[in-house]
N, C-alpha and C positions, 0 to 999 in steps of 0.2 A: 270897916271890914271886921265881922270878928273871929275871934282866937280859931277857930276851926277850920273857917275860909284862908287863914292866913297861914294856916297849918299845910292845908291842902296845898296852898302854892310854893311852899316849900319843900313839900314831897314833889313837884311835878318840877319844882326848877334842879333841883339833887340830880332826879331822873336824868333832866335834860344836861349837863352837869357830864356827867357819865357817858352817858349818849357820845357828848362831844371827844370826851379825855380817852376813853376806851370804848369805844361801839362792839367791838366782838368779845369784851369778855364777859363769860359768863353770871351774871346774875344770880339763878334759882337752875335747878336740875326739873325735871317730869319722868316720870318711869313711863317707860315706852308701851305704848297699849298691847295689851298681850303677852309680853315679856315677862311677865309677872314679876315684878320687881327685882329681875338679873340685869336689866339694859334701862339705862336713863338716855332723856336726851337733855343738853346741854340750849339754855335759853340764856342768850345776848341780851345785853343794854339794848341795843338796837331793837333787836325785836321785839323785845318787850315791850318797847314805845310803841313799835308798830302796831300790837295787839290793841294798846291802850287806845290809840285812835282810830283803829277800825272799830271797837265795840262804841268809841263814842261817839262817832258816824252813824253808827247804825242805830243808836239809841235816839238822838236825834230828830236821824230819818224817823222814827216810831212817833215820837211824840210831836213829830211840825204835820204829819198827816191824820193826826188828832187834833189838831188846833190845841196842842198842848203846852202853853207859855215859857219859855226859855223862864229858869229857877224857879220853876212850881213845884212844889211837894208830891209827890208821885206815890201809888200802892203800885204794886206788880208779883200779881196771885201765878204761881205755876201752875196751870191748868193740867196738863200732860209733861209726863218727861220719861227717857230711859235711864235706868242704872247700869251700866258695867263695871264687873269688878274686872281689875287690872293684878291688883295685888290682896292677899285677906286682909289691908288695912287701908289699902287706896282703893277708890271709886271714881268712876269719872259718869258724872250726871250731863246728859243730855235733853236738853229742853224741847219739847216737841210743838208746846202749844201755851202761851200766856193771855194773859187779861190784864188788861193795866185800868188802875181805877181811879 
């Protein structure tokens, strides 16, 4: 295994770590969309795992309906996307349309 991989599983056991010890408290803040940076919202251990496995679900799901090999080297071009600004120093990018190569 090396140093990176091994890196990796120790950010994901931390994670899990946490998950277990305290699942509601708060991790990271997000400013609330449109609030322009007066209202944040508060993001859980928990959730945050959950993000983490929903996008890697869905990542996945993309590359096994490519016939795309579990630990292949991946490009992934943003074809399309929207910007909204939230705050004059926060944005939140929304992705409309990729290509993965």
């Amino acid at each position: 295994m090396s140093s990176s991989t091994a890196s990796t599983y120790i950010h994901f056991q931390t994670l899990l770590e946490r998950v277990e010890s305290s699942p509601d408290t708060p991790v990271f803040k997000l400013p609330k969309p449109y609030a322009f940076g007066k209202e944040w919202v508060d993001v859980s251990y928990k959730q945050f795992q959950g993000d983490i496995e929903r996008m890697a679900r869905y990542w996945i799901g993309q590359f096994s309906t490519r016939n795309i090999p579990t630990r292949s080297v991946v490009g992934i071009w943003y074809v399309s996307w929207n910007i909204h600004r939230i705050y004059p120093d926060f944005f939140f990018v929304q992705v409309t349309r990729i290509h993965i190569c």
